[in-house]
N, C-alpha and C positions, 0 to 999 in steps of 0.2 A: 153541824154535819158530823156522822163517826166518822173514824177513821178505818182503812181496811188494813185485817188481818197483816201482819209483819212477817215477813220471809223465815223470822228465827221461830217464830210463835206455828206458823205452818208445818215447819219443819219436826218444832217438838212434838207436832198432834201427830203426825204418819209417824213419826218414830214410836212413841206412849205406844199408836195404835198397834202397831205391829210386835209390841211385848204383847199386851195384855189379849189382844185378839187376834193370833196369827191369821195371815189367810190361808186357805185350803189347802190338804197335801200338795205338793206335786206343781202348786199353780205361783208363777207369781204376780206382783203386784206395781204396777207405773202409776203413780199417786202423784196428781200434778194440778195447779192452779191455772185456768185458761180465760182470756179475757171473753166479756158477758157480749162481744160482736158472737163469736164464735159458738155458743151454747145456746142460739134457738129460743131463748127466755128462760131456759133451766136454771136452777141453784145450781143444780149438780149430775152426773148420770155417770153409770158403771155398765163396761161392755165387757167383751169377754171376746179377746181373738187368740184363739190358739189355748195355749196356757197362762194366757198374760190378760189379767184383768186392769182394764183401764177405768182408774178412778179419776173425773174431772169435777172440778170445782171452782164456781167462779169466782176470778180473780178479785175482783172488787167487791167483795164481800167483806161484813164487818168481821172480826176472831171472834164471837157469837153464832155471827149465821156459818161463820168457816164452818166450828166444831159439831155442830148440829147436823149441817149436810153432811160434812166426811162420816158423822154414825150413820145417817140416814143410808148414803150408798155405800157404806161396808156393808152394810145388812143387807144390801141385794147382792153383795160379792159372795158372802158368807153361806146364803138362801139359795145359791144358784147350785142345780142340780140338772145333768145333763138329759133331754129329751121330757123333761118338767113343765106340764103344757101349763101352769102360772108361773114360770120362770120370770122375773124383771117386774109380778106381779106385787102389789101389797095387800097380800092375803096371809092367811095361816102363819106357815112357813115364812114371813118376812118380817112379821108380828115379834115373832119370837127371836129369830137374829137381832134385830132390833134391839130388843130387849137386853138380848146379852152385852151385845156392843155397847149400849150405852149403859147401863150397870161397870161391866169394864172399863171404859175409857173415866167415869167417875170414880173407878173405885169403889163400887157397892157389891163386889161382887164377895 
């Protein structure tokens, strides 16, 4: 069996993340690990109340599937554009966040 993700190893990935790919003017970001009762069978999901986007990710996940999800839902943080009728969608627009976010958080950019 793997083991999950380490508090210190979570920590370093929202920190990395937020040099190399801030989030959006104006908006910030609550980036948290939540156990997998709680997350409906999600890896991961990104909401948006207010100016505060909520990035969740489950807790018992390997530091593999951590890093993978956190790009996956920065990309809809990043993509989110208000009255955006694909908003939260994985079209175009999420394609390309995507893209950036994970080139950034490796280092390819």
């Amino acid at each position: 069996m793997t083991e999950r993700c380490s508090d210190s190893a979570w920590q370093r990935m929202v920190r990395h993340m937020r040099t190399v790919c801030p989030p959006p003017k104006g908006c910030r970001l609550d980036a948290r690990r939540v156990k997998a009762a709680d997350m409906d069978g999600a890896a991961g999901t990104c909401a948006k109340e207010g100016r505060v986007f909520k990035v969740c990710i489950r807790f018992e996940s390997t530091e593999e599937e951590t890093q993978e999800t956190l790009i996956h839902e920065w990309a809809h943080m990043m993509a989110w554009r208000p009255y955006h009728p694909l908003c939260g969608d994985h079209g175009p627009d999420w394609g390309v966040w995507y893209s950036v976010a994970y080139r950034a958080f490796n280092g390819l950019t």
